[in-house]
TIBADO-662767 format. One record per atom (N, C-alpha, C): residue in one letter; z, x, y. Coordinates in Angstrom, 2 decimals. Layout:
<pts>
 res      pz      px      py
   a       Z       X       Y
...
</pts>
This chain:
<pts>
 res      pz      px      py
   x    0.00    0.84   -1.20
   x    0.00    0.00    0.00
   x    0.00    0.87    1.25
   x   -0.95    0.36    1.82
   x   -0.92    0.68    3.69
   x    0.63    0.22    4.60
   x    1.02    1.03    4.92
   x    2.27    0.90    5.52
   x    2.02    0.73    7.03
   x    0.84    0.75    7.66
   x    0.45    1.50    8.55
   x    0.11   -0.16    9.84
   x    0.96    0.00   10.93
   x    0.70   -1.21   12.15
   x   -1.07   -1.54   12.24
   x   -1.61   -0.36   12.56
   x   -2.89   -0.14   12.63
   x   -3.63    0.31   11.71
   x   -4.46   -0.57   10.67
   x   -4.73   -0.03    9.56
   x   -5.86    0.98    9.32
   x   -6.55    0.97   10.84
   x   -7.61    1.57   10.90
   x   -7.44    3.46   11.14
   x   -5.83    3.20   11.69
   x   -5.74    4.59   12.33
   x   -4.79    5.40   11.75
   x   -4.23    6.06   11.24
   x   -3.23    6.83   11.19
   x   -2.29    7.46   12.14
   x   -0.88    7.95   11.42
   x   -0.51    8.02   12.94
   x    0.09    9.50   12.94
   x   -1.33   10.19   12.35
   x   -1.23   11.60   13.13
   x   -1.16   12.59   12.33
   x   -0.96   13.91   12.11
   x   -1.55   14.91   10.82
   x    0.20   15.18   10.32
   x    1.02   14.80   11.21
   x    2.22   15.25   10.69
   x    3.56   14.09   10.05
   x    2.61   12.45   10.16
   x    3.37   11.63    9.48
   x    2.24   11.17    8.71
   x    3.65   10.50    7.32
   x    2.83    9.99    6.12
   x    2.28   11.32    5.56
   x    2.82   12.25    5.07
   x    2.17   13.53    4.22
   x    1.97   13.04    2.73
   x    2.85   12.47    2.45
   x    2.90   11.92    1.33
   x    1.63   10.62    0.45
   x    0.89   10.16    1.92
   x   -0.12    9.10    1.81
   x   -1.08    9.85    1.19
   x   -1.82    8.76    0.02
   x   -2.67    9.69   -1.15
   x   -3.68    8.31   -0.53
   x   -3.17    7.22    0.09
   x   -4.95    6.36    0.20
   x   -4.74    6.11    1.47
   x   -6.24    5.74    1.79
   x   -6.22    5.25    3.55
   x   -7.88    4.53    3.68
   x   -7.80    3.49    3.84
   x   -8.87    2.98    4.34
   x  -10.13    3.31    5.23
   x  -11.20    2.93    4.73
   x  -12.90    3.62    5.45
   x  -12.92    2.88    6.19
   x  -13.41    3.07    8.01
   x  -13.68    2.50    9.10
   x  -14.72    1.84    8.73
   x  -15.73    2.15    7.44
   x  -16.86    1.16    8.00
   x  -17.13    0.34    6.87
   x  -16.49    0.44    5.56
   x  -16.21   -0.27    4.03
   x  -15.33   -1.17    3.86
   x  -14.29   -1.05    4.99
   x  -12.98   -1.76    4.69
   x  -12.46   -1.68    3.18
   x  -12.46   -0.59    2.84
   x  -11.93   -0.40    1.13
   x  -11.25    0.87    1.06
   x   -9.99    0.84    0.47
   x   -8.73    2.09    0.32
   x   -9.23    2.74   -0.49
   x   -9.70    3.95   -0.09
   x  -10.21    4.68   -1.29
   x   -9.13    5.92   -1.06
   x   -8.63    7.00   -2.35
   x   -8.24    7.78   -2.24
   x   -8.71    8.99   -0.89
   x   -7.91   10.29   -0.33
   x   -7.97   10.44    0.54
   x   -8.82   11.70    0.17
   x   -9.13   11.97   -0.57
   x   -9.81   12.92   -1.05
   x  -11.71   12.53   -1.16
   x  -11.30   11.37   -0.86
   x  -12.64   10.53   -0.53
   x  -12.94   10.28    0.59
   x  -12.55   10.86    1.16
   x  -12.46   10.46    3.26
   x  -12.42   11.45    3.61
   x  -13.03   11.37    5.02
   x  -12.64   11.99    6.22
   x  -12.40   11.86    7.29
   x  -11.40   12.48    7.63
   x  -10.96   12.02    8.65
   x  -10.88   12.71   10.16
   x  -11.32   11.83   10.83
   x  -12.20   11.81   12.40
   x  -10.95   12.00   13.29
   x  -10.97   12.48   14.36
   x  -10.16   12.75   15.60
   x  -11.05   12.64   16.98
   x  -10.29   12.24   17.57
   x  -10.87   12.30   19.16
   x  -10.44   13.71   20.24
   x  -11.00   14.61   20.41
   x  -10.99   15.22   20.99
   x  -10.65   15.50   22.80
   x   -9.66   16.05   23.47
   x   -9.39   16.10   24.82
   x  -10.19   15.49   25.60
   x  -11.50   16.08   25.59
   x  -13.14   15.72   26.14
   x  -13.28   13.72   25.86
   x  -13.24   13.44   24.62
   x  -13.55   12.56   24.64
   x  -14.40   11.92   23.51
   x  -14.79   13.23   23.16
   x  -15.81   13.43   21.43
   x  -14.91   13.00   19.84
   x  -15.90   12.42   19.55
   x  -15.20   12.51   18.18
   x  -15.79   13.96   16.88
   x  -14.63   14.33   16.80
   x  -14.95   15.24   15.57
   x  -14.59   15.12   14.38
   x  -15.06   15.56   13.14
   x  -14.27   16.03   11.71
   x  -13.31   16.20   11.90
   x  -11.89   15.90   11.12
   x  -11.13   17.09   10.99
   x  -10.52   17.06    9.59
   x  -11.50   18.43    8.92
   x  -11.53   18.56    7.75
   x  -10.30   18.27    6.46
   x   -9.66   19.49    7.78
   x   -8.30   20.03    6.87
   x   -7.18   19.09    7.53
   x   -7.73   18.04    7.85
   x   -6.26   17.06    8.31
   x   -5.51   17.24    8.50
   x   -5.59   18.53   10.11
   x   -4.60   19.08   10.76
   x   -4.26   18.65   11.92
   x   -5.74   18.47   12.29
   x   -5.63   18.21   14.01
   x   -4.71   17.15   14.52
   x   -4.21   17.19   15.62
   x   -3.60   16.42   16.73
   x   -4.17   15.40   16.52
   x   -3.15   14.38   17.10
   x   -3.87   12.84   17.76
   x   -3.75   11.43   15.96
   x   -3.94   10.53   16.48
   x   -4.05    9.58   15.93
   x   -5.73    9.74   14.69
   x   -5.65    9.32   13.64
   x   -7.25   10.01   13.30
   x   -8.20    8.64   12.02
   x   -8.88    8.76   12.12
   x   -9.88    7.80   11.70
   x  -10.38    8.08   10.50
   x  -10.13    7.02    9.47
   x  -10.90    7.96    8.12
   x  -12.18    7.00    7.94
   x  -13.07    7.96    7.16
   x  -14.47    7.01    7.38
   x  -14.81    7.85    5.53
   x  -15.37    6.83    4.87
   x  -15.66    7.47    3.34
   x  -16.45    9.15    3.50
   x  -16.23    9.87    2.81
   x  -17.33   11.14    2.95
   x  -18.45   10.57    1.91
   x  -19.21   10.34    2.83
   x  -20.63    9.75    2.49
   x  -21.68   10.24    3.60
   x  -22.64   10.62    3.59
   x  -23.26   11.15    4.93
   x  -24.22    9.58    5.50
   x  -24.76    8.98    4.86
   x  -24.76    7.11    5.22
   x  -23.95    6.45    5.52
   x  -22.69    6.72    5.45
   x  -21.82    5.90    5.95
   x  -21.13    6.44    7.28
   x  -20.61    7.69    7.53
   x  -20.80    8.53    9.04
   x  -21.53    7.88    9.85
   x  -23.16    7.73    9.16
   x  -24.14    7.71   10.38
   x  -24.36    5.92   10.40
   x  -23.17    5.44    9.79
   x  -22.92    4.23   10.35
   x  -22.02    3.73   10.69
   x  -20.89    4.33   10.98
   x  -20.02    4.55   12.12
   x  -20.67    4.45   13.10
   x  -21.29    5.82   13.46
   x  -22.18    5.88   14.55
   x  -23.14    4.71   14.97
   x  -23.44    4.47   14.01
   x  -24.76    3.42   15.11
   x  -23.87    2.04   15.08
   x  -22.56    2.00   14.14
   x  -21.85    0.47   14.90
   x  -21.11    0.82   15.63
   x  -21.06    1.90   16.36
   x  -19.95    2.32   17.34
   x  -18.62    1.88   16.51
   x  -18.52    2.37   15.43
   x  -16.92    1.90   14.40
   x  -16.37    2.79   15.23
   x  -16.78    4.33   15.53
   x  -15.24    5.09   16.59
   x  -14.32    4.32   17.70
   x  -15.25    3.64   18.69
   x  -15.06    3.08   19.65
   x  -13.96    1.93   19.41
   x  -14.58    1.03   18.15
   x  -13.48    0.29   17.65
   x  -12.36    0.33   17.00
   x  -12.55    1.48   16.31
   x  -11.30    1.62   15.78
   x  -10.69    2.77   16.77
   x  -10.93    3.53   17.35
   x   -9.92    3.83   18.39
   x   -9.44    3.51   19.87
   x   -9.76    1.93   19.37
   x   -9.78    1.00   21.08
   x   -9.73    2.08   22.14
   x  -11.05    2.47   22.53
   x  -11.22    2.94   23.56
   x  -12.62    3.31   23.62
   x  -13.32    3.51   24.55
   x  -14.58    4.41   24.68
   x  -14.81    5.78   24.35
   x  -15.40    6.01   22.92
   x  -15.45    7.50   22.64
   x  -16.93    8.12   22.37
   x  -17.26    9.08   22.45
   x  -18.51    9.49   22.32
   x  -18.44    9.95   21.22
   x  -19.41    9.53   20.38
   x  -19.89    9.79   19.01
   x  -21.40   10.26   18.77
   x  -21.73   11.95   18.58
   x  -23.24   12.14   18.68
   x  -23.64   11.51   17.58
   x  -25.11   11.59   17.79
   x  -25.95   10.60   16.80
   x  -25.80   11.66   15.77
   x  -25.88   13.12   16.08
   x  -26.06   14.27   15.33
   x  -24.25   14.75   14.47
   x  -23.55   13.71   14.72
   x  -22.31   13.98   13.96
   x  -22.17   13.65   12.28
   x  -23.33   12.68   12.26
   x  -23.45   12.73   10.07
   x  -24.03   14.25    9.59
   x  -25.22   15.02   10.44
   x  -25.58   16.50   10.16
   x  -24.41   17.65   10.35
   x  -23.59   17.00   11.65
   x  -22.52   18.57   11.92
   x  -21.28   18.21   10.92
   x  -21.17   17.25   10.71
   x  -19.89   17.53    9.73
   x  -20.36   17.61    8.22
   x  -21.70   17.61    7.74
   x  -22.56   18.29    6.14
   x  -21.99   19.80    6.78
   x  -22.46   20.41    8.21
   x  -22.70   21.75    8.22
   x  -21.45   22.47    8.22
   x  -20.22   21.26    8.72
   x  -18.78   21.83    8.86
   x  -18.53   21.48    6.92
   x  -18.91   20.82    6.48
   x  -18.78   20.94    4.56
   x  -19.07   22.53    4.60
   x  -20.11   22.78    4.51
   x  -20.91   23.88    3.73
   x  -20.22   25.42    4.34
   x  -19.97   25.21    5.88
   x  -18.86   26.04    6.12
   x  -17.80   26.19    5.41
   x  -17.14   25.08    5.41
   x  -16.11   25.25    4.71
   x  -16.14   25.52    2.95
   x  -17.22   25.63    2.45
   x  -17.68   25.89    0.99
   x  -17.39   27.11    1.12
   x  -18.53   27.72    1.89
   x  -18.71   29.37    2.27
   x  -17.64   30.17    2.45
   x  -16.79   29.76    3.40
   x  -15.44   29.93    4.03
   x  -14.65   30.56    2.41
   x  -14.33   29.72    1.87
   x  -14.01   29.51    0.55
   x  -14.65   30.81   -0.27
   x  -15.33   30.87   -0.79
   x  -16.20   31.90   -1.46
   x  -16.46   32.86   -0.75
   x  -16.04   33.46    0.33
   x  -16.14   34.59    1.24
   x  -14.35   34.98    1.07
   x  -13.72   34.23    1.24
   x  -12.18   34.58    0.68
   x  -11.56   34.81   -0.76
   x  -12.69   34.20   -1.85
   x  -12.52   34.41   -3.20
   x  -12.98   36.38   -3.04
   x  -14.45   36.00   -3.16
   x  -15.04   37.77   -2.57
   x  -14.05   38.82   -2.07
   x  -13.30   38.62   -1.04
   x  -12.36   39.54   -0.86
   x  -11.09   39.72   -1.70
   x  -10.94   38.72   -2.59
   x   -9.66   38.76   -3.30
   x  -10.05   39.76   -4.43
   x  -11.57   39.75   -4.63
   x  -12.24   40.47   -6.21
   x  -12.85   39.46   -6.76
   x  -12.70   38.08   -6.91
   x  -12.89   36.88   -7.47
   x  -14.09   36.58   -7.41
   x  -15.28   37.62   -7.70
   x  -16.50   36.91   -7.72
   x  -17.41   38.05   -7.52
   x  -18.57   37.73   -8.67
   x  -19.56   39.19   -8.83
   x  -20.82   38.37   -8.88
   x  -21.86   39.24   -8.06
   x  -22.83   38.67   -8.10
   x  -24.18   39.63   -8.64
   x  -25.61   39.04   -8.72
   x  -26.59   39.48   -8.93
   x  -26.95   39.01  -10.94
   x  -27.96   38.97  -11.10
   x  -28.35   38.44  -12.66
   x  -27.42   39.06  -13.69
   x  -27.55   40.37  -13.69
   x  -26.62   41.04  -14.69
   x  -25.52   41.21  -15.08
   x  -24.72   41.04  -13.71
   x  -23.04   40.88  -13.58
   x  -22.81   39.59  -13.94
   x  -23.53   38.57  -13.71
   x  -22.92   37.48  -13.97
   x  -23.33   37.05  -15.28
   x  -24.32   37.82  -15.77
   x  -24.56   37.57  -17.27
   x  -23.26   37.93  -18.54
   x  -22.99   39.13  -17.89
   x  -21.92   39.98  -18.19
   x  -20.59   39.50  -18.28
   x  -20.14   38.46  -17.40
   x  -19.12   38.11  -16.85
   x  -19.06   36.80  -17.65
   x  -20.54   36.35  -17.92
   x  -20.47   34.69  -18.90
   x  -19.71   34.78  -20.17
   x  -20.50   36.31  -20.75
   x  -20.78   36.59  -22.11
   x  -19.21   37.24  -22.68
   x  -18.32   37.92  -22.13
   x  -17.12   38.50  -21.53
   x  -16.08   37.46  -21.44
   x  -16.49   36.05  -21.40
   x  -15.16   35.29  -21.25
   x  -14.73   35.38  -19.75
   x  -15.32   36.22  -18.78
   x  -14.60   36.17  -17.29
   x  -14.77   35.25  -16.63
   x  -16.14   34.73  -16.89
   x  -16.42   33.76  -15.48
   x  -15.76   32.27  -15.77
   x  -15.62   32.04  -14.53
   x  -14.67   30.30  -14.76
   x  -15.20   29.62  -13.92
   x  -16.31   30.11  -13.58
   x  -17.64   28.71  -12.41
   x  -18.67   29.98  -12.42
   x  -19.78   29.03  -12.83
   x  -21.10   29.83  -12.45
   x  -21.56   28.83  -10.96
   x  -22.36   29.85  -10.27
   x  -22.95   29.50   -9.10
   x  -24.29   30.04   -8.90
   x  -25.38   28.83   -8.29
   x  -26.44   29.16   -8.44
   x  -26.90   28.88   -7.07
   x  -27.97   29.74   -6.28
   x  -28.72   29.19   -5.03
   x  -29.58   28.05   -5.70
   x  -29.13   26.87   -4.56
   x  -30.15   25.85   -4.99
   x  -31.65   25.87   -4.75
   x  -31.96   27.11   -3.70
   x  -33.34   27.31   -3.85
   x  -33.67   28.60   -4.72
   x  -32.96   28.72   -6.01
   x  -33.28   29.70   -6.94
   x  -34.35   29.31   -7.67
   x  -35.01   30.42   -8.43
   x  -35.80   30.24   -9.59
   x  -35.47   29.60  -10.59
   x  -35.98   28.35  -11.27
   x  -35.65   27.72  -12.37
   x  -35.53   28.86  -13.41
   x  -35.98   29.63  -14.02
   x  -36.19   30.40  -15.22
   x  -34.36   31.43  -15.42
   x  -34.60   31.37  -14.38
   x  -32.87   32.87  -14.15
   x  -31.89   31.27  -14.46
   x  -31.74   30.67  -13.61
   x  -30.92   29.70  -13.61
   x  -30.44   29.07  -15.08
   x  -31.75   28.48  -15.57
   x  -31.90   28.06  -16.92
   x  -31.44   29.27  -18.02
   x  -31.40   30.18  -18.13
   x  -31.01   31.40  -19.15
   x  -29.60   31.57  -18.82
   x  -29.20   31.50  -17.44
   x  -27.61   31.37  -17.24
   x  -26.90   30.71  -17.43
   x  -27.23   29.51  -17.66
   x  -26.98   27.68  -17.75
   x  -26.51   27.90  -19.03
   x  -27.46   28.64  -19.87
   x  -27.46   28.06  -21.41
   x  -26.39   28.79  -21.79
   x  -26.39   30.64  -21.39
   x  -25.11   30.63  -21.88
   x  -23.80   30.15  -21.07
   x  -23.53   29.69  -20.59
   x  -22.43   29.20  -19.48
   x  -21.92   27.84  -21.12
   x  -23.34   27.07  -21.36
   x  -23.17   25.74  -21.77
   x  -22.65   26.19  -23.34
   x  -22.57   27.58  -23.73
   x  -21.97   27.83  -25.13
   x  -21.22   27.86  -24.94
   x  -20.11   28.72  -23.53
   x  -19.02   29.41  -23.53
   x  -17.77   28.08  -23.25
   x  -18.15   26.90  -22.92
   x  -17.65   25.45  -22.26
   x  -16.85   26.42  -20.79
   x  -15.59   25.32  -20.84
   x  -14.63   25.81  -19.97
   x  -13.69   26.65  -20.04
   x  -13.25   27.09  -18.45
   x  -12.62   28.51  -19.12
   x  -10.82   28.33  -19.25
   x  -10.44   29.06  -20.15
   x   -8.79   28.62  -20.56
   x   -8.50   27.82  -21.23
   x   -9.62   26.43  -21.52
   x   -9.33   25.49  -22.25
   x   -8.96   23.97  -21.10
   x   -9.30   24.56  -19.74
   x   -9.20   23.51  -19.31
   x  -10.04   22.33  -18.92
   x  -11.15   22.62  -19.36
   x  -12.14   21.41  -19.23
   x  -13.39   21.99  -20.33
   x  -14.16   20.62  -21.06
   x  -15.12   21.53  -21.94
   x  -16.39   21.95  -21.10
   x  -16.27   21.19  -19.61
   x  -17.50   21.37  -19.02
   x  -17.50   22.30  -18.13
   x  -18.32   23.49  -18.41
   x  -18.39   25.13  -17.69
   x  -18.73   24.33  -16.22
   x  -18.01   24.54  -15.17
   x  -18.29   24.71  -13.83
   x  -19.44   25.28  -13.20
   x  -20.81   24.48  -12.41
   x  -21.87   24.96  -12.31
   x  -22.14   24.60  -10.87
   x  -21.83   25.19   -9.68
   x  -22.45   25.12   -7.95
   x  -23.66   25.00   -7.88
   x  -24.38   24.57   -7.50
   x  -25.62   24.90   -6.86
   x  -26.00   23.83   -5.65
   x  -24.39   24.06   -4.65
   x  -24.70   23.31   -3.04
   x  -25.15   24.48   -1.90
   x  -25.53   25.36   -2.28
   x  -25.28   26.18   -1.26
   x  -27.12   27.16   -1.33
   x  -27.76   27.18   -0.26
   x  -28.78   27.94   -0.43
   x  -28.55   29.49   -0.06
   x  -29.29   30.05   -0.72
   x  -29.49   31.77   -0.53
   x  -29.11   32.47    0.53
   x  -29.47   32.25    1.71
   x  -29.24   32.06    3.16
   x  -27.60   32.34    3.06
   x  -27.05   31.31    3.13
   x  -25.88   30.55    2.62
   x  -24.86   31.65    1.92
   x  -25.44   31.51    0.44
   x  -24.58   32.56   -0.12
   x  -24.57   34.14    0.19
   x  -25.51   34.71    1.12
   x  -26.01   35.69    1.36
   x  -24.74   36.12    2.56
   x  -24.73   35.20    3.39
   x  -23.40   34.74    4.16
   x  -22.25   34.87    3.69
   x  -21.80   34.39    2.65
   x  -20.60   34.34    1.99
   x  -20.34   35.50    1.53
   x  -20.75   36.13    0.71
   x  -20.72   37.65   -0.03
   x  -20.74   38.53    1.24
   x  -21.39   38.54    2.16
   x  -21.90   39.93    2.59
   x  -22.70   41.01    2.11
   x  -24.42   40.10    1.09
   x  -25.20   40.83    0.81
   x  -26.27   40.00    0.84
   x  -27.73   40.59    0.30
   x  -28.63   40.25    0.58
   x  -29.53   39.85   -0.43
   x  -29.50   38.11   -0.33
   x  -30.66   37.81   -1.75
   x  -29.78   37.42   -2.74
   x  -28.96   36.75   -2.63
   x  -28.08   36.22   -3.49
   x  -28.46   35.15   -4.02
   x  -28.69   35.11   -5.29
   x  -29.11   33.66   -5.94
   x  -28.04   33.56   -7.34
   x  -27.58   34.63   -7.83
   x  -26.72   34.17   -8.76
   x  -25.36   34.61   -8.40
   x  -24.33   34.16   -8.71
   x  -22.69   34.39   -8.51
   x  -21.38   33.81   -9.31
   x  -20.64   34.20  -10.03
   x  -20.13   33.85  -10.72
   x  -18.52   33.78  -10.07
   x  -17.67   32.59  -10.41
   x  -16.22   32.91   -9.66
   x  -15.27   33.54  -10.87
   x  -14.23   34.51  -10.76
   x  -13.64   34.73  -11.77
   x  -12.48   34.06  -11.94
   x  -11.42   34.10  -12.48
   x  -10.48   33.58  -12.84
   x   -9.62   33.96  -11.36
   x   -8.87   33.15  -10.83
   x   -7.98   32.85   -9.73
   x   -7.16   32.29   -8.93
   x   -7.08   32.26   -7.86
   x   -6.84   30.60   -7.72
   x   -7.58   29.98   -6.01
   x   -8.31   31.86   -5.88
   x   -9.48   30.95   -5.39
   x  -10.67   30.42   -5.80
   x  -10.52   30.36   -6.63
   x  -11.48   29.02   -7.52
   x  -11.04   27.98   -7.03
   x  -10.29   27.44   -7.25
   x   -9.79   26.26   -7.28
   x  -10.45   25.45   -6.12
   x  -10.10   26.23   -4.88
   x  -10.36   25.52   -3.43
   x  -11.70   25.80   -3.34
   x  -12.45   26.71   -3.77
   x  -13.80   26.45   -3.81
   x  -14.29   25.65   -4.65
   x  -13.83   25.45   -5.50
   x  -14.42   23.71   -6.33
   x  -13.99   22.78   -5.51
   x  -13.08   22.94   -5.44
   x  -12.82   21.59   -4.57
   x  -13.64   21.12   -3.44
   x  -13.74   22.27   -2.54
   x  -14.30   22.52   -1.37
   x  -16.25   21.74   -1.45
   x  -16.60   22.44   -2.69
   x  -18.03   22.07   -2.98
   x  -18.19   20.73   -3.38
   x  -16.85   19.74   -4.22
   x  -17.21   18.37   -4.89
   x  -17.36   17.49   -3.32
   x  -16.26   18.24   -2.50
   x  -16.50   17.15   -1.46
   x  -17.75   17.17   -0.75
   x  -18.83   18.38   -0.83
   x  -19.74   18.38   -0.14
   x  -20.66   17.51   -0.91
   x  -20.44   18.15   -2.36
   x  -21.72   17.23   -2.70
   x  -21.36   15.57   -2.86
   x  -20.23   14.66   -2.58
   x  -19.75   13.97   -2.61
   x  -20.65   13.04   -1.17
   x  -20.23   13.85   -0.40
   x  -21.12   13.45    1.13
   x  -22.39   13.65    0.86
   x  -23.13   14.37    0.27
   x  -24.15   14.33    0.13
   x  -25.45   13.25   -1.02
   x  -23.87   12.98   -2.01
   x  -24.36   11.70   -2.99
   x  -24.24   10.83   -2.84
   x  -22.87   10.29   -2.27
   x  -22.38    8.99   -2.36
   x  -22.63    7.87   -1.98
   x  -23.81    7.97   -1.65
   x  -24.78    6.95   -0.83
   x  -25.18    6.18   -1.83
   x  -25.03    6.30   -2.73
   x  -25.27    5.33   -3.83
   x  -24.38    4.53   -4.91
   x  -22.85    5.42   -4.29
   x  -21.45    4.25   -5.02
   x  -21.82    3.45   -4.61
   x  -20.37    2.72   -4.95
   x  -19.99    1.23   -4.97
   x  -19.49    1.04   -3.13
   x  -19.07    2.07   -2.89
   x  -18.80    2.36   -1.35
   x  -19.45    2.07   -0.30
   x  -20.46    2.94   -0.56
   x  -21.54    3.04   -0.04
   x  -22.40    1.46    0.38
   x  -22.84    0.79   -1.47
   x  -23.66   -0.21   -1.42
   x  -22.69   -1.37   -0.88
   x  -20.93   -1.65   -0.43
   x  -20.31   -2.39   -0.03
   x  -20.53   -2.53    1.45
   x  -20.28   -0.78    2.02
   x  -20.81   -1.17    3.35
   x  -22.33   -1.56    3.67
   x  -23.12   -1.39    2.88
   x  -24.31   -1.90    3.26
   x  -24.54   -3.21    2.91
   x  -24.30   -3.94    2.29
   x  -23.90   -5.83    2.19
   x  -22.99   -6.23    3.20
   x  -21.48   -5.35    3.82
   x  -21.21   -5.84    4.51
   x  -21.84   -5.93    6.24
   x  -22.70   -5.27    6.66
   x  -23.81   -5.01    7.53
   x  -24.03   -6.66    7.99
</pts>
């Protein structure tokens, strides 16, 4: 249950820590919070992301769906649910994918420095075959053929420790991208090792590709009947 006067709003990054659901501005449906994101109004007047559900202020959760953002936006849902006049760019369903993929990168640039992650065809072949790797990662604009030979053994070895049978497989992030993250050049294969920055980089990636799929839940197709 929503405990909350205003059901639309929360009341702020430092009460209710304990709240695991919160309602979508534009679905009217409690979905877990790991399914949301949640929006803030900024000094200026802007509405932004705020990823890590830190920021200041009263804050707005809207499903992570990138169709449903960009219908916030065009029903002016900010405006209403934060009774007031707020500016919402049209270009805020693209900057908060690009604040995802940051925050993917972010993630896997901090695994990298811990040791937690080797890249290039051979190391990570090495690392499958070895029992090390505990997520394979692939550029999504890689070559099918490398990908597919890595896949297969990934799909013998299952999961790693015994905690899931299904081997962990990325491929949200382009070359570019991961080339960024590492601090090298031409990165199409990468493997995470055992850690526990794994963890937040899985995590980090379901929510992207989450925004990037979910346009086709039950979420999704609710706010679009309710239209």
């Amino acid at each position: 249950m929503l405990a909350l006067a205003d059901p639309d709003l929360d009341n702020g990054p430092r009460t209710d820590r304990s709240a695991t659901m919160r309602m979508c501005a534009v679905s009217r449906e409690v979905r877990p919070i790991d399914e949301l994101i949640r929006f803030v109004v900024s000094p200026t007047g802007e509405v932004i992301p705020d990823l890590k559900r830190k920021l200041p202020g009263r804050g707005l959760w809207v499903s992570a769906s990138h169709w449903t953002v960009a219908e916030a936006v065009r029903r002016n849902q900010f405006s209403k649910g934060f009774k007031r006049q707020v500016r919402a760019a049209a270009t805020l369903p693209d900057d908060t994918e690009a604040l995802l993929v940051r925050s993917c990168t972010d993630a896997l640039a901090m695994a990298a420095k811990a040791g937690q992650v080797v890249s290039g065809f051979s190391k990570v072949e090495g690392a499958l075959q070895h029992g090390q790797a505990a997520a394979l990662i692939h550029a999504s604009d890689g070559a099918p053929d490398g990908i597919r030979k890595l896949d297969a053994i990934a799909g013998q070895r299952g999961g790693n420790s015994g905690e899931s049978p299904v081997f962990p497989i990325v491929t949200v992030l382009a070359s570019e991208q991961l080339d960024l993250a590492l601090g090298r050049s031409n990165v199409i294969h990468a493997a995470l090792l055992a850690g526990p920055a794994r963890k937040t980089f899985l995590s980090r990636c379901q929510i992207l590709v989450r925004y990037r799929m979910a346009d086709d839940d039950k979420t999704a197709n609710a706010a679009r009947n309710s239209d």
